[in-house]
DRENROGU-212273 format. One record per residue (C-alpha): residue number from 1; z, x, y; residue in three letters. Coordinates in nm, 2 decimals, decimal comma, padded with zeros to 4 digits. Example, Ala and Ser with C-alpha at 12.3 -4.5 7.8 and 13.67 -1.06 7.14 Angstrom:
REM DRENROGU-212273
PT; 1; 00,78; 01,23; -00,45; ALA
PT; 2; 00,71; 01,37; -00,11; SER
This chain:
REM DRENROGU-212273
PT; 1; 00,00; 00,00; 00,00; UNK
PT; 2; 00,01; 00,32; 00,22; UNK
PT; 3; -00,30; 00,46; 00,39; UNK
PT; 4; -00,44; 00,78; 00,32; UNK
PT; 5; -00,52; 01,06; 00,53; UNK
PT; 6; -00,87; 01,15; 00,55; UNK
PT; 7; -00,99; 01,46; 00,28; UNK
PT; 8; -01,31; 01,64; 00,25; UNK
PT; 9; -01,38; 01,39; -00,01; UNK
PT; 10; -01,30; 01,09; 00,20; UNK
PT; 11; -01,54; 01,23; 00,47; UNK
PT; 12; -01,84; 01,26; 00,20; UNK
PT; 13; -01,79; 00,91; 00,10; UNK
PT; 14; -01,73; 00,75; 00,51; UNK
PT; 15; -02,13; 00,94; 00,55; UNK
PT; 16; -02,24; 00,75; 00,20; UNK
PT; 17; -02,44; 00,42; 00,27; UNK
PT; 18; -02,17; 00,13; 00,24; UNK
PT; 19; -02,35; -00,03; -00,03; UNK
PT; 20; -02,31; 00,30; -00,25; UNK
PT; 21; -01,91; 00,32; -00,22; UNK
PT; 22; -01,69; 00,29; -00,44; UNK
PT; 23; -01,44; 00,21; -00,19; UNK
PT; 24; -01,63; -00,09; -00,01; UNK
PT; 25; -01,75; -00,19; -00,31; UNK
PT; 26; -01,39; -00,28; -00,46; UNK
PT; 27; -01,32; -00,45; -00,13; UNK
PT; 28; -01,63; -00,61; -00,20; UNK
PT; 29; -01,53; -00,75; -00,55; UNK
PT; 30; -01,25; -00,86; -00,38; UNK
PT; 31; -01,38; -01,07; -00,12; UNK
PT; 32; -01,61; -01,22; -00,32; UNK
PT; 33; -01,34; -01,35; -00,60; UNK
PT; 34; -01,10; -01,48; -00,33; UNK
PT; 35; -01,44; -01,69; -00,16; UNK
PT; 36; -01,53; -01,79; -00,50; UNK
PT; 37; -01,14; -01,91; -00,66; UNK
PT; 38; -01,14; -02,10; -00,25; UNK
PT; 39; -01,46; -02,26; -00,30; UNK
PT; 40; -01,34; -02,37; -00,68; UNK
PT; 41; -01,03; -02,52; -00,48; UNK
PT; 42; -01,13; -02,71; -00,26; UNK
PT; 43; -01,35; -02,87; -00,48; UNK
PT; 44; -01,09; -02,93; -00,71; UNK
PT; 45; -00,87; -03,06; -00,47; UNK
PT; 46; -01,12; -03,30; -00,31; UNK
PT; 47; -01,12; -03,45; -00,67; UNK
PT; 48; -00,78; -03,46; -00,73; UNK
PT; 49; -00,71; -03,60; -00,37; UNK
PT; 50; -00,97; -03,89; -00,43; UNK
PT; 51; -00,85; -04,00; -00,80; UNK
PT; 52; -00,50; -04,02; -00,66; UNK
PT; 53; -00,50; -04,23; -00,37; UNK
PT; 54; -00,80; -04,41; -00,17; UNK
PT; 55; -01,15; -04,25; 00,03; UNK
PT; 56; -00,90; -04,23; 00,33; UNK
PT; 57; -00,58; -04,09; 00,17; UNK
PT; 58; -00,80; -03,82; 00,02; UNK
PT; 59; -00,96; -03,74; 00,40; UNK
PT; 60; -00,64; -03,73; 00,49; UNK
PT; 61; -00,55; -03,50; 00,25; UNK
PT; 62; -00,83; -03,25; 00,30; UNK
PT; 63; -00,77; -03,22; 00,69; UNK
PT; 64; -00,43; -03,18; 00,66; UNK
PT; 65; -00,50; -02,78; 00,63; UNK
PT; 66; -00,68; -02,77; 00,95; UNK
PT; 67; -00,40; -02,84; 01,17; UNK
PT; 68; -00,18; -02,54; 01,11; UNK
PT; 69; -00,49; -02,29; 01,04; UNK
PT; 70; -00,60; -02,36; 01,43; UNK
PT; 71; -00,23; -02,35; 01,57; UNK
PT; 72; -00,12; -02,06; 01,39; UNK
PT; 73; -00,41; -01,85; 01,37; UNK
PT; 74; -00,36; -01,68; 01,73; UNK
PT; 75; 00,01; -01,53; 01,60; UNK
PT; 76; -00,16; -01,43; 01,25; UNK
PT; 77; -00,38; -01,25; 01,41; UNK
PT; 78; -00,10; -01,05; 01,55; UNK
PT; 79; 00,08; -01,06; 01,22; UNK
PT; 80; -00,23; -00,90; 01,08; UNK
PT; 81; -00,22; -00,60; 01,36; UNK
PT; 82; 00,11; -00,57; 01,30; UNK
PT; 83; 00,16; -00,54; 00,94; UNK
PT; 84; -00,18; -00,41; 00,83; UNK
PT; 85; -00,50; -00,59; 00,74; UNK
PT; 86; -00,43; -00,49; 00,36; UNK
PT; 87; -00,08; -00,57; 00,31; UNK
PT; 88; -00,15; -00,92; 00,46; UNK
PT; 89; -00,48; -01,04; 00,27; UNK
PT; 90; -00,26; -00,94; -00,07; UNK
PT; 91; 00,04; -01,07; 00,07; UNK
PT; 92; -00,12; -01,42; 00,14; UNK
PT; 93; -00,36; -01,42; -00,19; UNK
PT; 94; -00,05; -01,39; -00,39; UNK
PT; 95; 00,07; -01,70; -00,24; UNK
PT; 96; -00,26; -01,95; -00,24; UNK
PT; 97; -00,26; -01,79; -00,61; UNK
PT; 98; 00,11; -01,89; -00,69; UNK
PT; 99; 00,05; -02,25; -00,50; UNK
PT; 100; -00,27; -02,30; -00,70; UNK
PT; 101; -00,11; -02,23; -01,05; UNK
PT; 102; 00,17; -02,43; -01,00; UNK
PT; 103; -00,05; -02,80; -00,86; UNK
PT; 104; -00,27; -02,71; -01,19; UNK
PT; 105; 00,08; -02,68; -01,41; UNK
PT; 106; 00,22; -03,01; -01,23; UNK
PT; 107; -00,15; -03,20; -01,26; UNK
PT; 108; -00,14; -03,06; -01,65; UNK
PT; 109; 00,16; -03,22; -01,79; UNK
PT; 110; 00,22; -03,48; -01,45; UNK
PT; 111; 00,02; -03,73; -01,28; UNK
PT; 112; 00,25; -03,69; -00,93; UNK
PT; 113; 00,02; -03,87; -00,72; UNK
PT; 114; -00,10; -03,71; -00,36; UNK
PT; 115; 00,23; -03,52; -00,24; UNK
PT; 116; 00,15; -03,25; -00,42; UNK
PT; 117; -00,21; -03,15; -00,29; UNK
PT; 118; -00,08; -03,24; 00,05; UNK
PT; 119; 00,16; -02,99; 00,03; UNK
PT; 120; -00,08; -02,76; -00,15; UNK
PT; 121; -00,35; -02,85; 00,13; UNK
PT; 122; -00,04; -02,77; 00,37; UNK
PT; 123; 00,02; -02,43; 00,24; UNK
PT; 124; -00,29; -02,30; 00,19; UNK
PT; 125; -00,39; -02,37; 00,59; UNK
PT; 126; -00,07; -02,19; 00,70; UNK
PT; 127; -00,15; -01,89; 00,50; UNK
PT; 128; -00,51; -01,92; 00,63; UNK
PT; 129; -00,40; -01,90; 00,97; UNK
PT; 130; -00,31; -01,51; 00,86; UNK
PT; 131; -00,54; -01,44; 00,62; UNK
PT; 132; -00,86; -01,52; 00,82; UNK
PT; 133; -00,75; -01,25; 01,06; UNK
PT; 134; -00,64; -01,01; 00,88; UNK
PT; 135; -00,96; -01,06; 00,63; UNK
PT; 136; -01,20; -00,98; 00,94; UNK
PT; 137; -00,99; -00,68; 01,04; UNK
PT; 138; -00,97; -00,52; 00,67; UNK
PT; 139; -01,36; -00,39; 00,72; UNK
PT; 140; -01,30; -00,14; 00,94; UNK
PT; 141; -01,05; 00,02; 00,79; UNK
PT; 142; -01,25; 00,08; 00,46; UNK
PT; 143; -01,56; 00,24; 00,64; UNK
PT; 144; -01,67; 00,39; 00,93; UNK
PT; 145; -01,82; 00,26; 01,23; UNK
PT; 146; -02,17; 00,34; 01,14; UNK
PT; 147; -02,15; 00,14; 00,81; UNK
PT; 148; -02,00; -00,18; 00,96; UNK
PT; 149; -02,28; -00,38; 01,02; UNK
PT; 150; -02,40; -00,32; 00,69; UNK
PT; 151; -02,05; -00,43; 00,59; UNK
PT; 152; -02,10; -00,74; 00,77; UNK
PT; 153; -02,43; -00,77; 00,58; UNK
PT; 154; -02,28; -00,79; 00,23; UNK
PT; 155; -02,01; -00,96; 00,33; UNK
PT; 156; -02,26; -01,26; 00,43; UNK
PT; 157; -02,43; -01,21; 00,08; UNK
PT; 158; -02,08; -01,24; -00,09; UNK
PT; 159; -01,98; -01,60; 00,10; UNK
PT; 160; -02,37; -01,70; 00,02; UNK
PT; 161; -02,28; -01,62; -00,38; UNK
PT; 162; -01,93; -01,80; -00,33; UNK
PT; 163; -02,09; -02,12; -00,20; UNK
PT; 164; -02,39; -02,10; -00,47; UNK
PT; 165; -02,12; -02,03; -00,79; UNK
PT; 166; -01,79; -02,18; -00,69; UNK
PT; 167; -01,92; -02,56; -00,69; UNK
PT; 168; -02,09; -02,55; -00,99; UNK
PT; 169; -01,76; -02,33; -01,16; UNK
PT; 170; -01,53; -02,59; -01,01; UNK
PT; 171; -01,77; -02,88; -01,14; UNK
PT; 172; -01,74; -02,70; -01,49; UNK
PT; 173; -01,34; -02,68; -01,52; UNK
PT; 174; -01,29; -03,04; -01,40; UNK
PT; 175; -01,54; -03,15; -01,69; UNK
PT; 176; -01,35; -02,95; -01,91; UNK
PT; 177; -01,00; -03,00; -01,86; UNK
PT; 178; -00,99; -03,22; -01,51; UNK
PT; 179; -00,82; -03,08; -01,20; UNK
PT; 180; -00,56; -02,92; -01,34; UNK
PT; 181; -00,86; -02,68; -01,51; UNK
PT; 182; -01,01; -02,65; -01,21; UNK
PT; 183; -00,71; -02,57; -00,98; UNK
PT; 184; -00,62; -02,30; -01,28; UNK
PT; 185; -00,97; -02,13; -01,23; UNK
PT; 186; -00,92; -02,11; -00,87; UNK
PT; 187; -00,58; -01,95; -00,91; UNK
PT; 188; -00,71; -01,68; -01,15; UNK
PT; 189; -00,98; -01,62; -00,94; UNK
PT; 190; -00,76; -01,55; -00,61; UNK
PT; 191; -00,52; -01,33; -00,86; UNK
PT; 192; -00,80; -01,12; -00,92; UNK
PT; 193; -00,86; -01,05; -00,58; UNK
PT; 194; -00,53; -00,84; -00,60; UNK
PT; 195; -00,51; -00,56; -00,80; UNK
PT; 196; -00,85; -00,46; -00,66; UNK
PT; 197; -00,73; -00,47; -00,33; UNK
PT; 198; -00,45; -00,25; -00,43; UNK
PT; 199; -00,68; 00,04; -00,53; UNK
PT; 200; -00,89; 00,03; -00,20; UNK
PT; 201; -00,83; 00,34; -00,04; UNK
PT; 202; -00,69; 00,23; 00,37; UNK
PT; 203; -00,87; 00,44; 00,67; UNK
PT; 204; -00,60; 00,62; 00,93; UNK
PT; 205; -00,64; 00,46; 01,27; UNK
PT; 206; -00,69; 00,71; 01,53; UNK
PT; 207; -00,35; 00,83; 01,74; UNK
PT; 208; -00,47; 00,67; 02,02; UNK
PT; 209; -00,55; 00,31; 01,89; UNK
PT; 210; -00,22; 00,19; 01,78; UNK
PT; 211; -00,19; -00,09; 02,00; UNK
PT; 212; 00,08; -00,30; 01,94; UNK
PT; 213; 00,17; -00,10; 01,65; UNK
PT; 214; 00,53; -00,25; 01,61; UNK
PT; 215; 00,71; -00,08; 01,99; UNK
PT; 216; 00,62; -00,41; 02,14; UNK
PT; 217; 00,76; -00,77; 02,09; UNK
PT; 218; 00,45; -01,02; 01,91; UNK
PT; 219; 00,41; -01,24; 02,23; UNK
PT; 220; 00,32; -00,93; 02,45; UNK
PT; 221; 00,11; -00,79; 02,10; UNK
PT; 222; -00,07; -01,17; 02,16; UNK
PT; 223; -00,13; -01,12; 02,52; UNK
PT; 224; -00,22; -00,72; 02,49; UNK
PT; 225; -00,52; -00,87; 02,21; UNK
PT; 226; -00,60; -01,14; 02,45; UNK
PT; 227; -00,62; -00,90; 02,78; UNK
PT; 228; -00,80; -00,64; 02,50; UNK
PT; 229; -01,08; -00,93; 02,51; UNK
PT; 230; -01,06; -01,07; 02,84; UNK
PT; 231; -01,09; -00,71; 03,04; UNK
PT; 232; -01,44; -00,61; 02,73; UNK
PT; 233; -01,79; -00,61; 02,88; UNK
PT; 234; -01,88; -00,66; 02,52; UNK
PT; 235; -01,67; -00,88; 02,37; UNK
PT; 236; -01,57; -01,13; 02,66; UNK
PT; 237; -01,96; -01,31; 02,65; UNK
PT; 238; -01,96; -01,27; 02,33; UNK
PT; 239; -01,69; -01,47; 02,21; UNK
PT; 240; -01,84; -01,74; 02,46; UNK
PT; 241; -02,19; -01,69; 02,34; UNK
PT; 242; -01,98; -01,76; 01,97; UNK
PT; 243; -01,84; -02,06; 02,10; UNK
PT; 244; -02,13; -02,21; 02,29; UNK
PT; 245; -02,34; -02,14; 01,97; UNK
PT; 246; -02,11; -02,30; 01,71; UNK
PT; 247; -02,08; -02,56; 01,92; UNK
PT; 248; -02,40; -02,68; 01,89; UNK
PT; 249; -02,48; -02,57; 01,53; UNK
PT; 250; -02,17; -02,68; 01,37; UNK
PT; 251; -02,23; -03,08; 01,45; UNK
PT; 252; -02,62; -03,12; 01,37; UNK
PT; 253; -02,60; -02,90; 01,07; UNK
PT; 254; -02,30; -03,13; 00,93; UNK
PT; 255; -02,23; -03,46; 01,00; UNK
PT; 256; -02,59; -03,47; 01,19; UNK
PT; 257; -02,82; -03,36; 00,87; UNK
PT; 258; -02,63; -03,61; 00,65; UNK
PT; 259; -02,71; -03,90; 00,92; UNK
PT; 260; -03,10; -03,78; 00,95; UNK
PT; 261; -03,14; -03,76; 00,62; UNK
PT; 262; -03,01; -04,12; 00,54; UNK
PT; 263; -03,24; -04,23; 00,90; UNK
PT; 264; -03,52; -04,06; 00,69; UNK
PT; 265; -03,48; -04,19; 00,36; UNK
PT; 266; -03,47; -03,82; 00,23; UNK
PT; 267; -03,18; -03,95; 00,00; UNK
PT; 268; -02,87; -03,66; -00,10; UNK
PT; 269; -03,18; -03,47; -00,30; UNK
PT; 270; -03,36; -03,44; 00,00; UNK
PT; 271; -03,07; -03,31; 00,20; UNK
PT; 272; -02,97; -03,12; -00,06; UNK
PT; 273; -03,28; -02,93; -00,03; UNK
PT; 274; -03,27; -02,90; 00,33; UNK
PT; 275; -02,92; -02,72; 00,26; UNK
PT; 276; -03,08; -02,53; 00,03; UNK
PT; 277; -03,37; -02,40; 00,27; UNK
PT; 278; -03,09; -02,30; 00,51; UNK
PT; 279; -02,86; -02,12; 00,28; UNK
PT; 280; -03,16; -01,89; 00,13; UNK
PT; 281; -03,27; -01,82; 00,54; UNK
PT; 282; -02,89; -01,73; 00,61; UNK
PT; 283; -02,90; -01,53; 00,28; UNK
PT; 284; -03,21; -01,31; 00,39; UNK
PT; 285; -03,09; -01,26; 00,69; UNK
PT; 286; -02,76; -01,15; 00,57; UNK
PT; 287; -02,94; -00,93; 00,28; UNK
PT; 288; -03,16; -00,77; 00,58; UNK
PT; 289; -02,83; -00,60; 00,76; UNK
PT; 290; -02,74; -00,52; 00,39; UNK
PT; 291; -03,05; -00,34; 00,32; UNK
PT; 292; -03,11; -00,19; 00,65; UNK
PT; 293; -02,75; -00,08; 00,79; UNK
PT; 294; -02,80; -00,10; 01,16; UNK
PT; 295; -03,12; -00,31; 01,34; UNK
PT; 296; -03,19; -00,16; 01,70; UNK
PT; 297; -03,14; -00,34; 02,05; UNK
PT; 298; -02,86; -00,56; 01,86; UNK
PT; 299; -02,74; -00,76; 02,18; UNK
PT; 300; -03,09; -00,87; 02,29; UNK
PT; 301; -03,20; -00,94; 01,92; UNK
PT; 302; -02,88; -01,18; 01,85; UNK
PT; 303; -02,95; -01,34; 02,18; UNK
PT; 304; -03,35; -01,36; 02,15; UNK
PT; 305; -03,23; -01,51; 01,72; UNK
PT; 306; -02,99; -01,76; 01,94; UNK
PT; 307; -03,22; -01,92; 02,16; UNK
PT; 308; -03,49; -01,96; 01,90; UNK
PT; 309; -03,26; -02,09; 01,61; UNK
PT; 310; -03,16; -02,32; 01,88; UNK
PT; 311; -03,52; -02,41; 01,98; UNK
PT; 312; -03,55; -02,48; 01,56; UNK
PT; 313; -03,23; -02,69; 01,55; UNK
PT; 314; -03,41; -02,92; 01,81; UNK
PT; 315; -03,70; -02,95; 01,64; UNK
PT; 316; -03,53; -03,03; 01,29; UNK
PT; 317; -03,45; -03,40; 01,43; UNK
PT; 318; -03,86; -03,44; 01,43; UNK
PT; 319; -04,00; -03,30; 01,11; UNK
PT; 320; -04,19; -03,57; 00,95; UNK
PT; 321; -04,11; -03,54; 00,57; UNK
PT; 322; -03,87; -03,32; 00,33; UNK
PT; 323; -04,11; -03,03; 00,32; UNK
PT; 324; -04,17; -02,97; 00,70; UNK
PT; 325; -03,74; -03,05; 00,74; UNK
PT; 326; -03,69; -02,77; 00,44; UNK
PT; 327; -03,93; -02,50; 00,64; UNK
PT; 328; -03,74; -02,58; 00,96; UNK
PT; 329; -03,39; -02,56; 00,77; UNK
PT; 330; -03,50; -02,18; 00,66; UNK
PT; 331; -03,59; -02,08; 00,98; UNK
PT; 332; -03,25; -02,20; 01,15; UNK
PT; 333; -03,02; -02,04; 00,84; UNK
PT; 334; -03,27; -01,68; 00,88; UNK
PT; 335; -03,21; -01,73; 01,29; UNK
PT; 336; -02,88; -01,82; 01,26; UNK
PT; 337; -02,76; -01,60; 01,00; UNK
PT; 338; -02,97; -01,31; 01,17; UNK
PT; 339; -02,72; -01,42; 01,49; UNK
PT; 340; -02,39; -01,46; 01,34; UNK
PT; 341; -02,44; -01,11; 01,14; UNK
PT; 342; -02,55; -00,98; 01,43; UNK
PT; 343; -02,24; -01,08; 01,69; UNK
PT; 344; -01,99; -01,07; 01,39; UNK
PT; 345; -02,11; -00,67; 01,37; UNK
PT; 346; -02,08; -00,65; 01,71; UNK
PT; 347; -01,75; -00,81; 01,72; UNK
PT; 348; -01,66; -00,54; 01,46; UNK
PT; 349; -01,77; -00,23; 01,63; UNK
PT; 350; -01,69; -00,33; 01,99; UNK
PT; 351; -01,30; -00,40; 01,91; UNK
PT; 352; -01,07; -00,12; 01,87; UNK
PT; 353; -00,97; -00,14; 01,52; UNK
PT; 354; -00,57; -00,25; 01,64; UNK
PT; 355; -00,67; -00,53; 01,80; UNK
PT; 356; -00,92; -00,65; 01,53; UNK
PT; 357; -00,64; -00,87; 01,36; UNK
PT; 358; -00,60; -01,08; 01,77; UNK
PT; 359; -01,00; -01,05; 01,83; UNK
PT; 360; -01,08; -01,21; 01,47; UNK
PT; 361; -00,83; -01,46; 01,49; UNK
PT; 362; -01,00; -01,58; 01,85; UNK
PT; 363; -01,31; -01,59; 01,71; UNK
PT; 364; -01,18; -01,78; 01,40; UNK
PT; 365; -00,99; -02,05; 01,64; UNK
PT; 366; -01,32; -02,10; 01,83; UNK
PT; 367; -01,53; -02,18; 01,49; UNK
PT; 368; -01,26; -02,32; 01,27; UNK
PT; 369; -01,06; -02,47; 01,53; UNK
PT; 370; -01,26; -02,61; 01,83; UNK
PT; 371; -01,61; -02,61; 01,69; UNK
PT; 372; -01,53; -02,90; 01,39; UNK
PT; 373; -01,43; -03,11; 01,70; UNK
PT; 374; -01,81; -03,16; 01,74; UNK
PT; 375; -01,85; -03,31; 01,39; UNK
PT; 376; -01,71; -03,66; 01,52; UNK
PT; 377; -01,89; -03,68; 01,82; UNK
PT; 378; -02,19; -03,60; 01,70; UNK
PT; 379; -02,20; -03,90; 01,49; UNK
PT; 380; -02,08; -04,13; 01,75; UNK
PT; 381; -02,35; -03,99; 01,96; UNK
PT; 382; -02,58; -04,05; 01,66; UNK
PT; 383; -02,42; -04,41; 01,66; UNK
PT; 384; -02,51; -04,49; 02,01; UNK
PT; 385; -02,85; -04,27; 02,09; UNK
PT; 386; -03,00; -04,15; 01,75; UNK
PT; 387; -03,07; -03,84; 01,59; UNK
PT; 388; -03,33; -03,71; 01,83; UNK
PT; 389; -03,17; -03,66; 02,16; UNK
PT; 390; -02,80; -03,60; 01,96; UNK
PT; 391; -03,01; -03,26; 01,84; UNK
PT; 392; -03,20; -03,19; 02,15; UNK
PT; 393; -02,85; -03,23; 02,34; UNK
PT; 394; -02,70; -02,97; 02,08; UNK
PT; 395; -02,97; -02,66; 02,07; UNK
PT; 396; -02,98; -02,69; 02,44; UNK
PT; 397; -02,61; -02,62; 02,43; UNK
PT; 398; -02,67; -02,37; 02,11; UNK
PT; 399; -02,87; -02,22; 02,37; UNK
PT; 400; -02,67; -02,12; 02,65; UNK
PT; 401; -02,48; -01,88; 02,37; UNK
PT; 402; -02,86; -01,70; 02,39; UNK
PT; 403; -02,84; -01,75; 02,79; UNK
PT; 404; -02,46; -01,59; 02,81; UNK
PT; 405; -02,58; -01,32; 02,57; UNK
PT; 406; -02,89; -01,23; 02,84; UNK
PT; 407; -02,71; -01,27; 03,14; UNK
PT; 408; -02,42; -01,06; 03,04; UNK
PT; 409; -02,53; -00,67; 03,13; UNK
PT; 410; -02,26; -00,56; 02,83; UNK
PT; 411; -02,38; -00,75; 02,58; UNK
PT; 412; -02,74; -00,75; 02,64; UNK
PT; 413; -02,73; -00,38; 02,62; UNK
PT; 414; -02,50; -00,33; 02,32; UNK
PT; 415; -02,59; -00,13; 02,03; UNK
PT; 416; -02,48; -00,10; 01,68; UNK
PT; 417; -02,34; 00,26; 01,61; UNK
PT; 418; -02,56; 00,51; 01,39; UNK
């Protein structure tokens, strides 16, 4: 649980390619079981919730996670600074793990009706609230800075994987053995995740960035990370370039596409297809940083990718059949993803690495937290005006991200380091 000290050998393996470390690549494997085992949970917990209690008891039941993930997440991003990126992603995995197992041993020999996965939904958005932070800080402490947006590239592939095999695994385990089977893959899943984070080897931060290292009390470590951002001619517009573009991609691209398709007659094959289109653009784009490390002129290409995926997000409200919508779909997931790879990189390499745990945890609050506020208002917008103008109305303010990423000299300059 201690970091190392850098060694010739350790400076051999920071020049390797990200993709070839051994290092990354258990970080890697780690990720990528603890998306898949949350995937496989919240599948199985949207089944339990709705063959417990009623449509509304199990909505109910799903949000309840939300609230304490977006009011907590600001201080768990300084609990991640504080106590180490590592030591908190194991710390919370072994606690979703414990409070999976122990819903899938009370659903085995129990039928304890919905207080249980509210609870369960309960804990596992609290522990969010520190894990999401500390997750987006744990990169750059097992690479350099010249192998981060790469990072950020397989990173993308591995949530891409997670969403492709954890709905299908979770459909698997509750057709063999019900919830309770499917809330026990989850939990093994999740345990997984731990011993291999153990063995990854922790980078030193440099003697001059450690920021709020422990001297300070955690509200002025919270103000210090929100200051850090505030005073960055990098990562001020970019966190409102974030904002502006989750805004208005999180509503039309939820709520919105299950409305047009239904307008449209496309039926939940249709729209499934549509998703599908999307995820394979967002995967190429994500498997592009993979392959290529670093793409040049990185603030004016995620602005340029903004304002066109917002131009295609317009446009997605008019295609005429399933084929034209699917073609349309790629292009916004290969824009988008192209974007959010590109400003998450950014994000990454701009931050000092002490005040990675506070910068994630801002960007988390504004797409977890704020951003899902769009969801119901875009359907009463739907409601009241239709599809059409509910989309135009949304890339135009999709958009304005592109807009604050041009206008700002920092951003529109910045570079991703060699």
């Amino acid at each position: 649980m201690t970091t190392v000290s850098a060694t010739p050998a350790d400076a051999a393996a920071a020049e390797r390619p990200a993709h070839r470390d051994t290092n990354v690549l258990r970080w890697l494997s780690a990720y990528t079981a603890s998306m898949v085992g949350d995937n496989v949970y919240y599948l199985a917990l949207s089944w339990a919730a709705v063959r417990a209690g009623s449509p509304a008891q199990a909505g109910a039941v799903m949000a309840v996670s939300a609230l304490p993930r977006a009011l907590l997440m600001l201080g768990g991003g300084v609990v991640a600074d504080r106590l180490g990126p590592r030591r908190v992603v194991i710390g919370s995995d072994a606690v979703r793990c414990a409070a999976v197992l122990a819903v899938a041993a009370l659903l085995a020999f129990t039928s304890p009706g919905l207080w249980p996965l509210a609870l369960l939904a309960l804990v596992f958005g609290t522990v969010d609230a520190v894990f999401m932070p500390a997750v987006g800080a744990l990169p750059a402490r097992v690479t350099n800075r010249g192998q981060l947006a790469r990072v950020q590239g397989m990173r993308g592939l591995a949530i891409r994987f997670a969403s492709v095999v954890g709905a299908p695994l979770g459909g698997l385990g509750v057709a063999l053995g019900g919830a309770a089977a499917a809330f026990g893959i989850a939990g093994v899943l999740i345990a997984v995740s731990v011993p291999l984070l153990v063995c990854v080897r922790m980078r030193d931060l440099p003697p001059d960035d450690t920021a709020g290292s422990g001297d300070t009390t955690a509200w002025r470590d919270l103000v210090g990370g929100l200051r850090h951002i505030r005073r960055h001619r990098v990562l001020a517009p970019l966190m409102l370039a974030i904002a502006l573009g989750d805004l208005g991609f999180v509503g039309p691209l939820n709520v919105g596409l299950t409305l047009l398709a239904d307008e449209r007659g496309w039926g939940a094959s249709g729209m499934g297809w549509v998703m599908a289109g999307f995820g394979t653009g967002a995967g190429a784009a994500s498997l592009l940083l993979t392959v290529r490390g670093r793409l040049p002129h990185a603030g004016h290409l995620a602005a340029y990718a903004i304002l066109a995926s917002s131009v295609a997000i317009g446009a997605l409200a008019y295609a005429p059949g399933v084929l034209a919508a699917v073609a349309v779909a790629l292009l916004i997931g290969l824009l988008a993803g192209l974007s959010g790879a590109l400003c998450g990189a950014l994000l990454q390499t701009q931050a000092e690495p002490a005040y990675l745990g506070r910068v994630t945890a801002v960007a988390g609050l504004v797409s977890l937290g704020f951003a899902p506020l769009s969801m119901p208002m875009s359907a009463a917008a739907i409601g009241a005006w239709g599809t059409g103008p509910v989309f135009v109305v949304s890339a135009a303010v999709c958009a304005l991200g592109g807009v604050v990423a041009l206008a700002a000299p920092g951003l529109r300059r910045a570079e991703l380091p060699h």
